[in-house]
Each structure stands twice: as C-alpha cells, then as structure tokens.
N, C-alpha and C positions, 0 to 999 in steps of 0.2 A: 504494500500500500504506500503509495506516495503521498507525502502532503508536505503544507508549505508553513514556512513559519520565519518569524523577525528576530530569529536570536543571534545572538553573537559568540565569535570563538575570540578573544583576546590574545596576543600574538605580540612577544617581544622577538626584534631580527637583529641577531650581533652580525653584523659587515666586518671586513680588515681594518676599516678607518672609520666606521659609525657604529650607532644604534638605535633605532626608532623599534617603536610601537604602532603598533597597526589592529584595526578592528574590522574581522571577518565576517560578513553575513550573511546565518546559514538561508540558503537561499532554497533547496532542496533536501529532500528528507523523505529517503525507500527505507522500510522494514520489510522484512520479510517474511512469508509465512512462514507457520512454524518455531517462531524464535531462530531461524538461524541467519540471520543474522541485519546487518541496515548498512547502508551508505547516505553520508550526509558532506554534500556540498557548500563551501561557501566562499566567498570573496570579497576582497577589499573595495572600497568605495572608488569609482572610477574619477580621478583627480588626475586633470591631463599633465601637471607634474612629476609623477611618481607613476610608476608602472602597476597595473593593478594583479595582486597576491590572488594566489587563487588554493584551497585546501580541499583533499579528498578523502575522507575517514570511511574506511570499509571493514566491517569485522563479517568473517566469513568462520562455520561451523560452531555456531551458537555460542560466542565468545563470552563472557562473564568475570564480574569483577575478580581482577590479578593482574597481575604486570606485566604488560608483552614485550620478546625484543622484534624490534621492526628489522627486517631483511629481506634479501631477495629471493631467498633460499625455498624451493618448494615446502609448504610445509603440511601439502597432504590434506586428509581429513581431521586434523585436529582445530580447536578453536585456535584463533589469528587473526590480524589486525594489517591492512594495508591499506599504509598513508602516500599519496600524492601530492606534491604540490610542486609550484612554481607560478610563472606568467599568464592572468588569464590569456588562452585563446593562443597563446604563441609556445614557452618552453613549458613541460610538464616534465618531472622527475618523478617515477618509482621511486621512497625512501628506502632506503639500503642496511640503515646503518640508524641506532638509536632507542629511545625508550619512550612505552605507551604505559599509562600505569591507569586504566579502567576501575575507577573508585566505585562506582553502583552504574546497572544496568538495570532497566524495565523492558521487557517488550511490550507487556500489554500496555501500559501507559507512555511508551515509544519516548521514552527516557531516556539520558547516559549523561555521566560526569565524571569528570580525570582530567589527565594531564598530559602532555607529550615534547621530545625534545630531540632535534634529529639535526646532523649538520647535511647540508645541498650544497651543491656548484649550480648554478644560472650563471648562465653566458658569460662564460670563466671565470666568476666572482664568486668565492665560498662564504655561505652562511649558516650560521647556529640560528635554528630555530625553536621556542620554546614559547609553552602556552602551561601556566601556573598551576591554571583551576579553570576550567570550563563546564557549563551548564547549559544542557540542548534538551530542548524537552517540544513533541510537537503542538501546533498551535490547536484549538481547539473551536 
C-alpha cells in the first residue's frame, strides 16, 4: 500500500571542507503486504543553489527493530535494510558501507524510527552522512 505523507528525515552532511544540515521530505511511503517489509522516499527542498539530496530506505524480509550493517553484499532471505541516496534525478548510490540502527517498527500502523550513518562519493566528493533520530509514520 502506498501512501503519502509530510514528514521529514533530518540529515547532517560532513563535506572535506563543510557541513550543512538538510531536511528531507518523505514524499513516498510503500508497505508491504504481509509485514515484509516498506520503502520510503524522500528529498530535499528544491533551492536552485544547492543541489537537491535525495534518500531511499528499503527494508526487505520483514526487518524489525536491531541494528543493520548496510552493504552490498547479497544478503539473501534474511531481514535487511537498503539505503540509497545521492542527487535527485541525476547521481544515485547503492550505500555500501555503514550503520542502520531500527529503534521501533509498526507495520500495521506503517510506522519506523532510528537512525543511520553511511559515508558516499557524488561526483568525486566524499560525504558522511548521518540522520540522529528520525520519525516516519504514514499520514492518515
């Protein structure tokens, strides 16, 4: 079931030479049947300044609160979490490398809250990316 909702993913980006703050929002939001599992999209506010961030949260085989490590590595039928992100509409990254730590899950009330922090390369410039404490729950 898709549905749409106004929430936000908060997002600090360490650069080699910065650090900004950016606020993501979820724009998209599939659950699936069964509890196994949801993908939830979202993006940064399009400011012809700054290039707009774009985030993909997929947890596949009914993932449930615990700590994921994010990689590329097949990892089969067990629960797992695969994050995306980079440029809307232009660079997208598979994250590779990093930590998801899944504080509570609902499916039936298409809930989740945690945390995540993963470093990327966009167009040869490496960034840490980390989000504290997020709260996604769909609109009703």
């Amino acid at each position: 079931m898709t549905t749409e909702s106004a929430q936000e993913i908060g997002v600090t980006i360490y650069g080699q030479n910065s650090t900004s703050a950016s606020v993501l929002k979820v724009y998209r939001q599939d659950w699936f049947d069964d509890d196994f599992g949801f993908t939830i999209e979202a993006v940064s506010d399009g400011n012809p300044a700054h290039a707009q961030y774009w985030l993909k949260l997929t947890g596949y085989w009914s993932p449930r609160a615990g700590d994921y490590l994010l990689t590329a590595e097949d990892q089969g039928e067990k629960p797992h979490i695969l994050v995306e992100f980079g440029y809307f509409e232009k660079s997208i990254k598979a994250i590779e490398a990093g930590t998801f730590e899944l504080h509570m899950i609902d499916y039936k009330e298409r809930s989740l809250t945690g945390r995540f922090e993963f470093p990327v390369e966009l167009d040869d410039a490496e960034f840490d990316i980390e989000s504290w404490e997020f709260d996604v729950a769909a609109g009703t």
